[in-house]
N, C-alpha and C positions, 0 to 999 in steps of 0.2 A: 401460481403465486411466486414471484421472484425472492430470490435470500439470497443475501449475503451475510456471511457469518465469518470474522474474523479469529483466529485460534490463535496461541504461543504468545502474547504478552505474558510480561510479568516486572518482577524485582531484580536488577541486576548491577554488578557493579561498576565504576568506568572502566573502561578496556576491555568490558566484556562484551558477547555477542549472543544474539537470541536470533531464531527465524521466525514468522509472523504468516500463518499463510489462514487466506480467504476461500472458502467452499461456497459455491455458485451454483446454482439453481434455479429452474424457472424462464430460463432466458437461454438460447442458443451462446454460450460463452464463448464459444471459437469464431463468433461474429462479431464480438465486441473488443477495442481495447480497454486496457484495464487503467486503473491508478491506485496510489497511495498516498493518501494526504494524513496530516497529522493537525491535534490542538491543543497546545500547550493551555493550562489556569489561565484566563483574563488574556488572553490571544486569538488571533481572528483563527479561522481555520488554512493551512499553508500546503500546497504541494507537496510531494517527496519524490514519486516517481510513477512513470507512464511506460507501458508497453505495448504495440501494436496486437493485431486478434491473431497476426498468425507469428508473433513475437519475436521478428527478427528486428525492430527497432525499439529504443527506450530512451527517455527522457530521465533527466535526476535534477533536481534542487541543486544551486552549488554547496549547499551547505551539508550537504550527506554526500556528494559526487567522489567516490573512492573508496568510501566503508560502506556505503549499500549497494546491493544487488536487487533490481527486478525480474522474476520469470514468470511462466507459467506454465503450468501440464493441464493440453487442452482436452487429453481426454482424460482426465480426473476434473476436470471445471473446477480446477485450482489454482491461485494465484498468491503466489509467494514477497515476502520480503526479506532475507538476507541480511541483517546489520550486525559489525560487526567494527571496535573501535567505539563504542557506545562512549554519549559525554553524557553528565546530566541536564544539558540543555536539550538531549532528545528526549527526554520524559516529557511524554504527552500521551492524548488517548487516538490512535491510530488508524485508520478508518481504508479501508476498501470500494471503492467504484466503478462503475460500469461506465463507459463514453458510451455516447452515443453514434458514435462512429466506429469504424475496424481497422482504418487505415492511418489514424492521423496519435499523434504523442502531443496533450493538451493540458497547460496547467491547470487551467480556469475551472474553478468547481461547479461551475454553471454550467457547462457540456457535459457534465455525467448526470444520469437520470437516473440511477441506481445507487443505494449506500449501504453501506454494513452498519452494526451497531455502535460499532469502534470496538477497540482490546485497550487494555489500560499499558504502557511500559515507563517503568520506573526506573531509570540510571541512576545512582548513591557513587556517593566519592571514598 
């Protein structure tokens, strides 16, 4: 049975930083790249950031490009997000994905075949 399970959202304030990481199960992880999209209240669902399966590439959003970080630890089937510089425009509920490829860094949430439940994160001014 495949999981994805998202940890470390929460309440924070701007300027501040949280880490965000996803536990992966069910699926060879270190075959897959990974992503993080986010969805803000009455917003479609948006990118944030892509890593390859053996994570020496990444992809970022321009709009987070310099305050987040994507990684992953393939042998804990863990996959992390870093943010750090928080506005309140990043308050949304934060989602985890599998691609269905190993090799490629892809915004489209239509190539991931895999989803977490999301984590809620809340930035306050």
């Amino acid at each position: 049975q495949v999981q994805l399970v998202e940890f470390g959202g929460g309440l924070v304030q701007a300027g501040g930083s949280l880490r965000l990481s996803c536990a992966a199960s069910g699926f060879t992880f270190s075959h897959r790249a990974m992503g993080w999209f986010r969805q803000a209240p009455g917003k479609e669902r948006e990118f944030v950031a892509a890593i390859t399966a053996n994570g020496r590439s990444t992809s970022y959003a321009d709009s987070i490009k310099g305050r987040f970080t994507i990684s992953r630890e393939n042998a804990r089937n863990t996959l992390y997000l870093q943010m750090s510089s928080l506005k309140p425009e990043d308050t949304a509920v934060y989602y985890c994905a599998a691609d269905s490829s190993a090799n490629l860094v892809r915004p489209r949430p239509e190539v991931y075949d895999y989803w977490g439940q999301g984590t809620q994160v809340t930035v306050s001014l």
